[in-house]
Every structure is written in C-alpha cells, then in structure tokens.
FIKOLZA-1660 file (N, C-alpha, C; in steps of 0.1 Angstrom, whole numbers, plus 5000, padded with zeros to 4 digits):
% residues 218
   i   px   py   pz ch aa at
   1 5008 4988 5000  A  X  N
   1 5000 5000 5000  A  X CA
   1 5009 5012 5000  A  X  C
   2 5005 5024 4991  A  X  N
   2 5015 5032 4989  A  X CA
   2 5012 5044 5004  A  X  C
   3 5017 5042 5012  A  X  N
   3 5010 5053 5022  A  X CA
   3 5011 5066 5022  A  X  C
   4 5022 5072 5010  A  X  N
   4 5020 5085 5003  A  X CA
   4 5011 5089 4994  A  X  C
   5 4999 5079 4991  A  X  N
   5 4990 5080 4979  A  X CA
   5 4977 5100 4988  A  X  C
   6 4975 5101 4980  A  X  N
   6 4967 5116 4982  A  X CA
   6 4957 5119 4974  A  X  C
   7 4945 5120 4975  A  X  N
   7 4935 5130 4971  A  X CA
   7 4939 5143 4962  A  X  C
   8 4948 5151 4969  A  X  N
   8 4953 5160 4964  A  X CA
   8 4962 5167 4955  A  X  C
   9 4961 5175 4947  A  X  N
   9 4969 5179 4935  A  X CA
   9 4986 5181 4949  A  X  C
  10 4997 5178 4946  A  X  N
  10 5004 5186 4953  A  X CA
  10 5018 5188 4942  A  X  C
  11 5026 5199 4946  A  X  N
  11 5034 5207 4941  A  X CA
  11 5046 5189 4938  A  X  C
  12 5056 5191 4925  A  X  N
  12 5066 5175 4927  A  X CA
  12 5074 5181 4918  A  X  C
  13 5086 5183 4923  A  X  N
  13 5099 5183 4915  A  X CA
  13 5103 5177 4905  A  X  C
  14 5104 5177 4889  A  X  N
  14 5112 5171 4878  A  X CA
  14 5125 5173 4876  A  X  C
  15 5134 5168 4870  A  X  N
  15 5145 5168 4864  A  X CA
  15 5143 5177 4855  A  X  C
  16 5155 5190 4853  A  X  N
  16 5157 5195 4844  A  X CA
  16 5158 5194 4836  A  X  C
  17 5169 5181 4834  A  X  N
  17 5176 5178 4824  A  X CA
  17 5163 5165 4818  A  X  C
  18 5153 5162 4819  A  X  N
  18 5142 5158 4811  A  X CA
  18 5132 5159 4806  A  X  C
  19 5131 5170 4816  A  X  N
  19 5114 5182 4813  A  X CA
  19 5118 5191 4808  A  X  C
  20 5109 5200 4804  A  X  N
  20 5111 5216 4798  A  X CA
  20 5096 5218 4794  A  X  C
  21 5088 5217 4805  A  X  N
  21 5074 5227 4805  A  X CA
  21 5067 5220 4795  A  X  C
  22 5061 5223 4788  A  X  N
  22 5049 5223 4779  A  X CA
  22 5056 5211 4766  A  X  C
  23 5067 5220 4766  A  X  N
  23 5073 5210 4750  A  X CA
  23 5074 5196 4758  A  X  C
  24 5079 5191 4771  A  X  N
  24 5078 5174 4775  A  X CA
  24 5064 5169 4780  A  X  C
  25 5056 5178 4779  A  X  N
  25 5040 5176 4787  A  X CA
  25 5038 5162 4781  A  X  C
  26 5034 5151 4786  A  X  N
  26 5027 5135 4784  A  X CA
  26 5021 5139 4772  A  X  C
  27 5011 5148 4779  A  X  N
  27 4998 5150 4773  A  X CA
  27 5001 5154 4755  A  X  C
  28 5007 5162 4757  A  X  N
  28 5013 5167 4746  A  X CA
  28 5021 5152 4733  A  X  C
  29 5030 5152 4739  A  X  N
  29 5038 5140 4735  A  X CA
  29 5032 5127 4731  A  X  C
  30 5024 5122 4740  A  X  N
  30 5013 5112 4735  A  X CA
  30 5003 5112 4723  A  X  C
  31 4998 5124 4721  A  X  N
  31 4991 5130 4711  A  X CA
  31 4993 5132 4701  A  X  C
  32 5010 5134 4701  A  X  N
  32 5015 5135 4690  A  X CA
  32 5025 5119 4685  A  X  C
  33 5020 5110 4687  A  X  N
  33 5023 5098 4686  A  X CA
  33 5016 5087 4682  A  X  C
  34 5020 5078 4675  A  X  N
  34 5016 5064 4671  A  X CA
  34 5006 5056 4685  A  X  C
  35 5000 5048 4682  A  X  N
  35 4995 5043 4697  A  X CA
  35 5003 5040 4703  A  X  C
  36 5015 5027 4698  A  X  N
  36 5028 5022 4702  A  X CA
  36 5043 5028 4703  A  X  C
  37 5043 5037 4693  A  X  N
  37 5054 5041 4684  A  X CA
  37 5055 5057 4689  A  X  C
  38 5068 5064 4685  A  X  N
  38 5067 5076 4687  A  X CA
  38 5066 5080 4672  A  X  C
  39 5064 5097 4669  A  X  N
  39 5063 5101 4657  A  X CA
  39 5068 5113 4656  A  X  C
  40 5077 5115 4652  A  X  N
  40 5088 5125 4653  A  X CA
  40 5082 5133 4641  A  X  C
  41 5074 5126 4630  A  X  N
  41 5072 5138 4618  A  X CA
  41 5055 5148 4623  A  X  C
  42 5052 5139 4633  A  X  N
  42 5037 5144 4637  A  X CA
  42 5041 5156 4650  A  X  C
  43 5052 5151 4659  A  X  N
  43 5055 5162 4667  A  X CA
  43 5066 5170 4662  A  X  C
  44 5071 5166 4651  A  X  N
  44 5077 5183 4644  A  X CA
  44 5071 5194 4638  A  X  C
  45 5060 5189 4631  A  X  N
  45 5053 5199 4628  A  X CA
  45 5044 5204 4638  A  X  C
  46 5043 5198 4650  A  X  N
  46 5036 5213 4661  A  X CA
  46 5046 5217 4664  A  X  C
  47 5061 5213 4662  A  X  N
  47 5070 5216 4669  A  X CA
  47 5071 5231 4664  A  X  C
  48 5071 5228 4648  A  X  N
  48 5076 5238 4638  A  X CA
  48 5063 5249 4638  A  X  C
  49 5048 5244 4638  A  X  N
  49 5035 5255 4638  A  X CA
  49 5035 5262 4650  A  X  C
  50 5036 5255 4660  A  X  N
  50 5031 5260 4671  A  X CA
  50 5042 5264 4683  A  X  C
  51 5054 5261 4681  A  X  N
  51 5063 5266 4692  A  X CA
  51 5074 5273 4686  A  X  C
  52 5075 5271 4673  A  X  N
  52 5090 5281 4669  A  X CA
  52 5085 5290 4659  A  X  C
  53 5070 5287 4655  A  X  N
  53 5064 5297 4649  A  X CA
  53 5066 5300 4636  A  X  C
  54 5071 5287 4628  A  X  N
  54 5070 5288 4610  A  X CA
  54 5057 5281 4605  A  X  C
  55 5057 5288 4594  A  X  N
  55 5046 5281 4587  A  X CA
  55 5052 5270 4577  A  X  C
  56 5044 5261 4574  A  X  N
  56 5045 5245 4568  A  X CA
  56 5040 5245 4555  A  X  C
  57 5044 5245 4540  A  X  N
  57 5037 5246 4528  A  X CA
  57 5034 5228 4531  A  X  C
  58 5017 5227 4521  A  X  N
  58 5010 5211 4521  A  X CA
  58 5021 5201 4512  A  X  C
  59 5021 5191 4518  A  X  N
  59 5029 5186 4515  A  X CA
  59 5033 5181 4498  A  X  C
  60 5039 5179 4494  A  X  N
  60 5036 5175 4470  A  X CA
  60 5030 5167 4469  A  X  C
  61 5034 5153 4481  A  X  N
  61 5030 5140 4481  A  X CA
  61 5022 5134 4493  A  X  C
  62 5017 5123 4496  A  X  N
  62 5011 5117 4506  A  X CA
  62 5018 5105 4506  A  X  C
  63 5027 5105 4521  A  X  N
  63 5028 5094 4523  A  X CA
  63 5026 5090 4536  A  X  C
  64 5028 5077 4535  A  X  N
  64 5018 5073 4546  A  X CA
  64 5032 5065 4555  A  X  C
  65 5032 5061 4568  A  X  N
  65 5042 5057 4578  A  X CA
  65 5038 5044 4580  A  X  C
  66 5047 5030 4577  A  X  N
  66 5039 5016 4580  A  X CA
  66 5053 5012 4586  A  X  C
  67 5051 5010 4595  A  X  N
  67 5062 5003 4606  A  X CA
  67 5069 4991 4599  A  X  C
  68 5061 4984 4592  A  X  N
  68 5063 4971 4584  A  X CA
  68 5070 4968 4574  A  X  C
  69 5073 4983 4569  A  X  N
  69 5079 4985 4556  A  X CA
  69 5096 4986 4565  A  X  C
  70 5095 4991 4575  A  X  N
  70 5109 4987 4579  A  X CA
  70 5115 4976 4583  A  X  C
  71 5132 4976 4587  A  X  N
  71 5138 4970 4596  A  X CA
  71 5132 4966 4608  A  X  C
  72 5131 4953 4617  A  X  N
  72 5128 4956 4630  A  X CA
  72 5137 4966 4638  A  X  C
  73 5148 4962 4629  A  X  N
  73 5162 4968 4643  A  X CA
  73 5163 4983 4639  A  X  C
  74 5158 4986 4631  A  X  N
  74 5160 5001 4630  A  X CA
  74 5150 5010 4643  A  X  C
  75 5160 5024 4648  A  X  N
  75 5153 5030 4651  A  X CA
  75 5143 5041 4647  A  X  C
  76 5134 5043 4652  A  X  N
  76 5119 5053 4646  A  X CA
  76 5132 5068 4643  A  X  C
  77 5139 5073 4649  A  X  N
  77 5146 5083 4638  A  X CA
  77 5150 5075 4626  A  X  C
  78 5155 5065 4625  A  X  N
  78 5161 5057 4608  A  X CA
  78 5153 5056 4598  A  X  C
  79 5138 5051 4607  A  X  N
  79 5130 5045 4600  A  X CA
  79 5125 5063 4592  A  X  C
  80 5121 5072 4600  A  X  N
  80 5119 5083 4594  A  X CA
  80 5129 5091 4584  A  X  C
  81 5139 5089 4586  A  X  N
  81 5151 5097 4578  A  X CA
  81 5151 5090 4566  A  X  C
  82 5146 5081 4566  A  X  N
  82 5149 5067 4551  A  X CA
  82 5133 5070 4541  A  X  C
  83 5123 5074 4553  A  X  N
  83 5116 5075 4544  A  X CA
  83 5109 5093 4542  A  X  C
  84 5118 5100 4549  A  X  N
  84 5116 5111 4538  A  X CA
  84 5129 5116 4535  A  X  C
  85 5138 5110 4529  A  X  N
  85 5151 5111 4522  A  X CA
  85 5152 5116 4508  A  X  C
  86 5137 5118 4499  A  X  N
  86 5138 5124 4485  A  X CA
  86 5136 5137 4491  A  X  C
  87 5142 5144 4476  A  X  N
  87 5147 5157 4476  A  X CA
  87 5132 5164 4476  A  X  C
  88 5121 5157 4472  A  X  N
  88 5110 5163 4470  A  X CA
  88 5103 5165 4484  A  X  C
  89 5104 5157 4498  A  X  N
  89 5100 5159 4515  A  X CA
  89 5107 5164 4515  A  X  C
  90 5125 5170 4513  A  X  N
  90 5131 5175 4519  A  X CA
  90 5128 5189 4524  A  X  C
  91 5122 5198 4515  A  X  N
  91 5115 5212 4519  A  X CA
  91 5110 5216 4527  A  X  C
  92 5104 5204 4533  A  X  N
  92 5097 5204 4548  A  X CA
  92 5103 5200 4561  A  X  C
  93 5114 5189 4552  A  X  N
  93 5114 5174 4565  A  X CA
  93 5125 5183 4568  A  X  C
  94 5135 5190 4564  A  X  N
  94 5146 5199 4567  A  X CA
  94 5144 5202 4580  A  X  C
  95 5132 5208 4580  A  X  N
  95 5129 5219 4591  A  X CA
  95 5121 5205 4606  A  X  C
  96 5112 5200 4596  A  X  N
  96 5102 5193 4606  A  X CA
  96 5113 5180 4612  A  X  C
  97 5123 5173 4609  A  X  N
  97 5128 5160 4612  A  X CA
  97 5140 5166 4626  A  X  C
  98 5143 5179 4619  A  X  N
  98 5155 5181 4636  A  X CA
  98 5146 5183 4646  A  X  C
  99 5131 5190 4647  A  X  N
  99 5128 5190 4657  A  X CA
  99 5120 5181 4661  A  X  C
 100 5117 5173 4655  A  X  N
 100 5108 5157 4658  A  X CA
 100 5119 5152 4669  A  X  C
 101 5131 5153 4659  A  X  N
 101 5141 5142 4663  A  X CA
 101 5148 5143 4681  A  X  C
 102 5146 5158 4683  A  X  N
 102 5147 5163 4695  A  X CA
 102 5143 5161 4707  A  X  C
 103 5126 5153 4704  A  X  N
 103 5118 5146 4712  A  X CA
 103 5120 5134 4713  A  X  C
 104 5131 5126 4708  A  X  N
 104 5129 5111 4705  A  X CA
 104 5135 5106 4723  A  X  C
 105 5136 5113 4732  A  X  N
 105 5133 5107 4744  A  X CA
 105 5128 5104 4751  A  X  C
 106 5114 5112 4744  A  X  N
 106 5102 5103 4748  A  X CA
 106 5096 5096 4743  A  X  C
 107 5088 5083 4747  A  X  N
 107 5082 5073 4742  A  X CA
 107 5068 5078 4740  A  X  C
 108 5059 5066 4732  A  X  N
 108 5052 5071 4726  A  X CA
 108 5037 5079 4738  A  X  C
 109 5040 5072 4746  A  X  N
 109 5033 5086 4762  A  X CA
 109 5043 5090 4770  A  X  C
 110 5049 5094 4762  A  X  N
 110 5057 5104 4769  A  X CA
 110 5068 5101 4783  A  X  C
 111 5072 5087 4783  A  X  N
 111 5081 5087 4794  A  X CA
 111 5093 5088 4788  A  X  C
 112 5103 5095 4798  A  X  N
 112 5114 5097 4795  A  X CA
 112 5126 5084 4796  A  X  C
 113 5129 5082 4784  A  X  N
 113 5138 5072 4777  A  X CA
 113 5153 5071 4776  A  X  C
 114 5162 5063 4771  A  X  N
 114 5174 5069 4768  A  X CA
 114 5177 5055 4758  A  X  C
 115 5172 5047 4755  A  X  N
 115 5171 5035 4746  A  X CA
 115 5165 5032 4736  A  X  C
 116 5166 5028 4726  A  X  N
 116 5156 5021 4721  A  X CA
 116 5161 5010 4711  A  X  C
 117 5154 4995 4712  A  X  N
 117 5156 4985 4703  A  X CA
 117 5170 4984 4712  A  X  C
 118 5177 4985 4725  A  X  N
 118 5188 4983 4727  A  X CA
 118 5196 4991 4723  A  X  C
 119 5197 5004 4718  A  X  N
 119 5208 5012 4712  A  X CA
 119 5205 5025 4720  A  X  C
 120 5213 5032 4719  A  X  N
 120 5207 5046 4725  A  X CA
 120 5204 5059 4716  A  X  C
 121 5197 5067 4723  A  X  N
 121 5187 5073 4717  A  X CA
 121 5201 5086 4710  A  X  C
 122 5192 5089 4697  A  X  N
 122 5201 5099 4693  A  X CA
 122 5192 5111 4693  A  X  C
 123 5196 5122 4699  A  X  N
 123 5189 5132 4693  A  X CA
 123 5194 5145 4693  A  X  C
 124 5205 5146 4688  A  X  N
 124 5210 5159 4682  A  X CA
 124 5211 5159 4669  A  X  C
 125 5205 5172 4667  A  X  N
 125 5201 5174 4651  A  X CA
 125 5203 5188 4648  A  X  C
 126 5206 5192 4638  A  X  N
 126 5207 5208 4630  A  X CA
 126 5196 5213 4626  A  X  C
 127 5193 5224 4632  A  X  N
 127 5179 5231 4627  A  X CA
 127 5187 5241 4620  A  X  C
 128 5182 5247 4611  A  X  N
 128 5182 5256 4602  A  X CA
 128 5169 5270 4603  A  X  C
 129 5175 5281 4606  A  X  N
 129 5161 5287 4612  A  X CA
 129 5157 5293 4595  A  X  C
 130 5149 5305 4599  A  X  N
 130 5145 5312 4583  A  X CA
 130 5152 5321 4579  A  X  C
 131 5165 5328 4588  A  X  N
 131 5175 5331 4585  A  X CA
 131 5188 5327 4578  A  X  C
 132 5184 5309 4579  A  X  N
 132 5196 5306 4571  A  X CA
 132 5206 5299 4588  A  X  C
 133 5209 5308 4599  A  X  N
 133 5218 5302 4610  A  X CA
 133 5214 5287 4613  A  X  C
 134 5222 5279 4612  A  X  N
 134 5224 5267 4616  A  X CA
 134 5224 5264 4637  A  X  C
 135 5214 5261 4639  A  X  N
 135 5211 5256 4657  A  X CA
 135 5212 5241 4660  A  X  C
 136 5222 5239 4664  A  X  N
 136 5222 5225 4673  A  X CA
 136 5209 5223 4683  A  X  C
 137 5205 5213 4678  A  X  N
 137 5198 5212 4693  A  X CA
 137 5203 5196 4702  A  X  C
 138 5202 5190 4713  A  X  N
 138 5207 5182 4718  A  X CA
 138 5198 5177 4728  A  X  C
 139 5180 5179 4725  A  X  N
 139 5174 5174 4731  A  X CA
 139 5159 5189 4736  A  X  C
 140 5148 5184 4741  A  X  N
 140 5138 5191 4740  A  X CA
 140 5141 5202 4745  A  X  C
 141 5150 5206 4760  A  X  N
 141 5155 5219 4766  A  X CA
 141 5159 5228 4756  A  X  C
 142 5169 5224 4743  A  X  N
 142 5176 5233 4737  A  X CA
 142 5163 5237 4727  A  X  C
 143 5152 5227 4720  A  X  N
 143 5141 5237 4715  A  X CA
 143 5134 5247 4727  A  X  C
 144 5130 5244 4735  A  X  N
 144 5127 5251 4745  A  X CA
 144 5134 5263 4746  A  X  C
 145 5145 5262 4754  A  X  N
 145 5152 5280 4752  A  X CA
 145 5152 5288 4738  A  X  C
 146 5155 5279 4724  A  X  N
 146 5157 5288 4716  A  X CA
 146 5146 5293 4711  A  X  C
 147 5132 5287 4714  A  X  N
 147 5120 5295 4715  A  X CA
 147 5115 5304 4719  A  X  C
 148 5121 5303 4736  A  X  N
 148 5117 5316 4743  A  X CA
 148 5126 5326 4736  A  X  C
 149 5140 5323 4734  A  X  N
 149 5149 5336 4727  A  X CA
 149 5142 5340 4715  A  X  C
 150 5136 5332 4705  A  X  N
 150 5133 5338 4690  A  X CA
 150 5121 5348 4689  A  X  C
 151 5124 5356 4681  A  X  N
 151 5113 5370 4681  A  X CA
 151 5099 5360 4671  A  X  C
 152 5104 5351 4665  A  X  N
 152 5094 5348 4654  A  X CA
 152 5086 5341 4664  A  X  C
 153 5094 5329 4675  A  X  N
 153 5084 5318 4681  A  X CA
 153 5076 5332 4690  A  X  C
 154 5079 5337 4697  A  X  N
 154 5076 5349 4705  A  X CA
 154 5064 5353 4696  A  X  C
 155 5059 5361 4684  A  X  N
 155 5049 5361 4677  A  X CA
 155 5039 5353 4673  A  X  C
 156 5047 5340 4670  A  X  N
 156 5037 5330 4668  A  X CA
 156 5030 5327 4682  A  X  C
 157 5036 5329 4693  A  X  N
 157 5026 5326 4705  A  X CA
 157 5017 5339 4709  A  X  C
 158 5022 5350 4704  A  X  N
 158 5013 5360 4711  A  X CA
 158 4998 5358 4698  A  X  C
 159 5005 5357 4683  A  X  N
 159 4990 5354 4676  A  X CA
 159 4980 5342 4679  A  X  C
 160 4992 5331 4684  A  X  N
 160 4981 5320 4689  A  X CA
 160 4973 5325 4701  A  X  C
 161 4976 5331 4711  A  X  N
 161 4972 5337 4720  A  X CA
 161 4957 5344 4717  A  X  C
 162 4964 5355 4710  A  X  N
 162 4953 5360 4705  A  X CA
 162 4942 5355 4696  A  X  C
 163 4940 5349 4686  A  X  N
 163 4933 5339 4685  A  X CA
 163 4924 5330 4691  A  X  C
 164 4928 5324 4702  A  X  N
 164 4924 5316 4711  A  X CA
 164 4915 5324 4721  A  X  C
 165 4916 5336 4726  A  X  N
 165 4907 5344 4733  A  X CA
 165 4900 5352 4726  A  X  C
 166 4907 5360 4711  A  X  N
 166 4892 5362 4706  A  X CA
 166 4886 5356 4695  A  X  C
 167 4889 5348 4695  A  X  N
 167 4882 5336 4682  A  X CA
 167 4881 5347 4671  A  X  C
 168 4892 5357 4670  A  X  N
 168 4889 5361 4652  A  X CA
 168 4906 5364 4648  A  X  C
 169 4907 5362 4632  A  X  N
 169 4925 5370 4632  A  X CA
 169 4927 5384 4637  A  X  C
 170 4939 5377 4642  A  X  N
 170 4942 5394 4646  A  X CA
 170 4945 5404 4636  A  X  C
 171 4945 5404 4625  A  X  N
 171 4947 5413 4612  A  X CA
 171 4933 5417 4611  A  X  C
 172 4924 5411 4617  A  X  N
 172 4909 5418 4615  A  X CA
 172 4906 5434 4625  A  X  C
 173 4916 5433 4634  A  X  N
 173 4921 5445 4647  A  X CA
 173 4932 5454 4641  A  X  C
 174 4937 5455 4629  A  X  N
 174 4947 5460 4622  A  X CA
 174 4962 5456 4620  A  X  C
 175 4967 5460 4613  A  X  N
 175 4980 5455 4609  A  X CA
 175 4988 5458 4619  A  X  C
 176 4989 5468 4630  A  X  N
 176 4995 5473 4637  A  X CA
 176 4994 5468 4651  A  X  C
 177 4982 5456 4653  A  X  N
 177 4982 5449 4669  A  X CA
 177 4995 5441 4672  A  X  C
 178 4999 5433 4665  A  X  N
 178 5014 5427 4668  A  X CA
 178 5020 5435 4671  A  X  C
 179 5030 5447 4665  A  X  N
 179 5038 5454 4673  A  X CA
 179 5032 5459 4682  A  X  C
 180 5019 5460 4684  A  X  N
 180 5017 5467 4697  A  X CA
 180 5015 5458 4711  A  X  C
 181 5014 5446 4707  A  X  N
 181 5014 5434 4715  A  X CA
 181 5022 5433 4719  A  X  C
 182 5032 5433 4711  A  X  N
 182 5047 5427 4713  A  X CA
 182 5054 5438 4717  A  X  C
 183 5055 5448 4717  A  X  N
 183 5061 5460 4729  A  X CA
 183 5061 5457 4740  A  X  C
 184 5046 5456 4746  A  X  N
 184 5040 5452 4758  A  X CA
 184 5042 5443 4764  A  X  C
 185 5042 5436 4756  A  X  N
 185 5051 5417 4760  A  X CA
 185 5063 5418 4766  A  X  C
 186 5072 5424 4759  A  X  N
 186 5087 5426 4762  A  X CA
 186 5090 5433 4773  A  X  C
 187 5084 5444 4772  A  X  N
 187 5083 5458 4786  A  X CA
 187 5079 5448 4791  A  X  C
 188 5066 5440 4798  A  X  N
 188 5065 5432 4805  A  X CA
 188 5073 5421 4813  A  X  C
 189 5081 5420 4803  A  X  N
 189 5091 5409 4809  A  X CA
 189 5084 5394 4804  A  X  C
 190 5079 5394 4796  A  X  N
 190 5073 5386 4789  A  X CA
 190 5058 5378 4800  A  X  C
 191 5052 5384 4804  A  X  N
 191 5042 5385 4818  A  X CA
 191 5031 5379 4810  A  X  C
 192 5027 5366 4811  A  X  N
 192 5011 5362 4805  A  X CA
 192 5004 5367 4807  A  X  C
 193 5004 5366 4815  A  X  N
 193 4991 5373 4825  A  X CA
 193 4989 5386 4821  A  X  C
 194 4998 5396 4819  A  X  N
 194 4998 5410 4814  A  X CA
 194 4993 5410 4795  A  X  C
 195 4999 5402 4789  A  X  N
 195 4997 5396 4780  A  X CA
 195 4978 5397 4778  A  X  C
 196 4974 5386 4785  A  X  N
 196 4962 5380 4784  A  X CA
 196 4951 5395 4783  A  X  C
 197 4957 5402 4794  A  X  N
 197 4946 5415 4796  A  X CA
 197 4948 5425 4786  A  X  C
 198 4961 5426 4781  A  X  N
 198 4963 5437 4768  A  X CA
 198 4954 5433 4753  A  X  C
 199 4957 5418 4755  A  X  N
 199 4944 5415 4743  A  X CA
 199 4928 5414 4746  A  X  C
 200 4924 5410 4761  A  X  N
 200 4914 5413 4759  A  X CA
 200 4906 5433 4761  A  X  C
 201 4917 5438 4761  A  X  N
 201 4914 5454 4762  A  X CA
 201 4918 5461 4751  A  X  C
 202 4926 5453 4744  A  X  N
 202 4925 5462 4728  A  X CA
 202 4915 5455 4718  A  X  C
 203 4907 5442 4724  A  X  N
 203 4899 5436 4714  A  X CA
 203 4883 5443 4719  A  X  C
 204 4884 5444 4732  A  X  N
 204 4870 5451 4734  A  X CA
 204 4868 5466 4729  A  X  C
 205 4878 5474 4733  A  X  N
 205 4881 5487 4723  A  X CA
 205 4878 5491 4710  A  X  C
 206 4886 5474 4703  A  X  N
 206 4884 5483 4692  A  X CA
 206 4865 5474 4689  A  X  C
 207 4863 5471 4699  A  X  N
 207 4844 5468 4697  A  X CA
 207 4838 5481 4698  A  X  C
 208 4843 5489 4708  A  X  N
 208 4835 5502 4711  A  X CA
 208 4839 5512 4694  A  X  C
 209 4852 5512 4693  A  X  N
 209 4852 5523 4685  A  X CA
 209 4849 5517 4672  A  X  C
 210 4846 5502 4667  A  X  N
 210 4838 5503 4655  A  X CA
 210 4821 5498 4655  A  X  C
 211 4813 5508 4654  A  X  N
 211 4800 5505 4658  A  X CA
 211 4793 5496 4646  A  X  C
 212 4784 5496 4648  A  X  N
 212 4775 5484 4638  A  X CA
 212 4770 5494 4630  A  X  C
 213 4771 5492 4614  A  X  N
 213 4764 5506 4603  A  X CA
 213 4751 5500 4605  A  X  C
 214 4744 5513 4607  A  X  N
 214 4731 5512 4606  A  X CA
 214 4725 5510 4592  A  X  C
 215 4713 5501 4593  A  X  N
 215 4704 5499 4585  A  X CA
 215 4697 5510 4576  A  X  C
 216 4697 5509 4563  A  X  N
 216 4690 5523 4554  A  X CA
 216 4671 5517 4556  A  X  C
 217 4667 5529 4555  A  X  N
 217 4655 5525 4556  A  X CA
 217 4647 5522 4542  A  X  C
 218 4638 5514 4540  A  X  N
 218 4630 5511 4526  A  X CA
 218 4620 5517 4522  A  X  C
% end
C-alpha cells in the first residue's frame, strides 16, 4: 500500500535535464504519437507550427508511415530519415525531422527514455532557422530556450494567444496589433498574465470604437 498516495493535486519536483514545461507535457507528447510508436514527423510539425512559429507549405505527396515497411532493428529516427530522404520531402522534413528528432526521448506517452531497440537514443540534430543560422539542438531543453529567445516563436505565440481568446484573426484589429502586443510583451518581461489583459482590452476597444452601420430604411 503506497501510504504517500493523496486526494490532492500537490506541488513534485522534475528533472531538468528531462522536462522543459509544455514541449515534455505527456499529454502533449502522446498526442503526437503512434498508439505504440513515437512520431517524430507528427510532433515536428507542432514543433515547427506552434512553438517556433514557422509556417508549413502542404505537402507535394502523401505518404503514409507503415512500421512494416521497415527493419525491425531500426530505430523510429532511421525509420523516418529513410523515408523522407527524397529531395522532393526535403522542403519540409529539413525543418520538421530536427525537431521531431529532439523529442525522441520520449516514448510514445511520453516517458522519459534513453534507449531504444537496445541502442541509445540519438537526438541531436541541426535546425536551420529562416535566417539561414544553423542551431544544434541536443534534446527538448535546447528547442525550449531557443523558442523563448526567438522573436518569430515569440509572435507566433502572442498570435496564437490572441486567437484563442478572441476567436477572430488578429489582422481583422489592424496591421498594427502585433507590434503593439509585442512591445507590451517585452516591457512586460514577457508576463502572461499582462499579455492576456492587453488583448482582451485592445479587442474590446476596438468593439467600442467600431460601431454596427446602421440599417437604410426602405
């Protein structure tokens, strides 16, 4: 009987060096996964949409992932590198495979790993930003900081943000709410919470100052 078992949500210390907030969340990680299997090409592109903040052109071709078609002894990075190795995935998989591959220490819910098939896990990979600079990463931490550092991931989360609370684009509030977000953000010290209220007070605003055109009469 575990006699530490509790009712209660309570505060529990992780390892640094295997968590990093939201990018190692289970929840996260599992979702983006095979039932069995991990999927490094499914969590790179939220890797790539939603945390570093590039956009993804649709793919030329459809292909599909069959475990079957590989090696047993290969690992899920091999298996993925082998199969989008034409020059025609490469457009994407450039970008989407270093940061898939960054996650490969977690399994497919998300526990933290250092094996697989008996070999150990590889995951340092070269990202290439939209600048052209070349980023090592050496595991989910190093996507993690270089997100919080990047001005693009930094945009792409204040639009998701925004988005998400007022269920319309933010280009519908003018061309000019991003930089005005993002001043705020930064003077902030990058503060959610400060965040959260600047958009819900420049989205109600600009409700007041554009009224409904009235109806012509018939």
């Amino acid at each position: 009987m575990n006699t530490n078992a509790t009712d209660d949500f309570v505060k529990v210390t992780l390892d640094s060096k295997q968590r990093s907030g939201v990018v190692t969340h289970p929840y996260l990680l599992s979702a983006f996964s095979y039932q069995k299997l991990t999927s490094p090409i499914h969590r790179g592109v939220f890797l790539t949409r939603n945390i570093v903040g590039r956009a993804l052109r649709p793919p030329p071709m459809a292909m599909t992932f069959k475990d079957a078609d590989f090696a047993p002894n290969l690992t899920m990075r091999e298996k993925v590198a082998e199969l989008t190795r034409p020059q025609a995935c490469q457009s994407c998989h450039s970008v989407i495979n270093p940061l898939g591959f960054s996650l490969e220490n977690y399994d497919a819910v998300g526990r933290f790993r250092t094996g697989e098939n008996g070999r150990p896990i590889d995951v340092l990979s070269d990202y290439v930003t939209d600048e052209g600079r070349t980023v090592r990463f050496a595991g989910a931490r190093d996507v993690a900081e270089f997100a919080a550092g990047s001005e693009q991931a930094q945009d792409g989360f204040i639009e998701q943000l925004f988005n998400q609370v007022v269920k319309q684009p933010m280009l519908a509030y003018g061309s000019d709410v991003m930089s005005s977000l993002r001043q705020s953000f930064v003077a902030a010290g990058f503060n959610i919470q400060k965040l959260l209220v600047d958009i819900a007070t420049l989205s109600a605003l600009h409700g007041i100052e554009q009224p409904t055109p009235s109806r012509k009469k018939t």
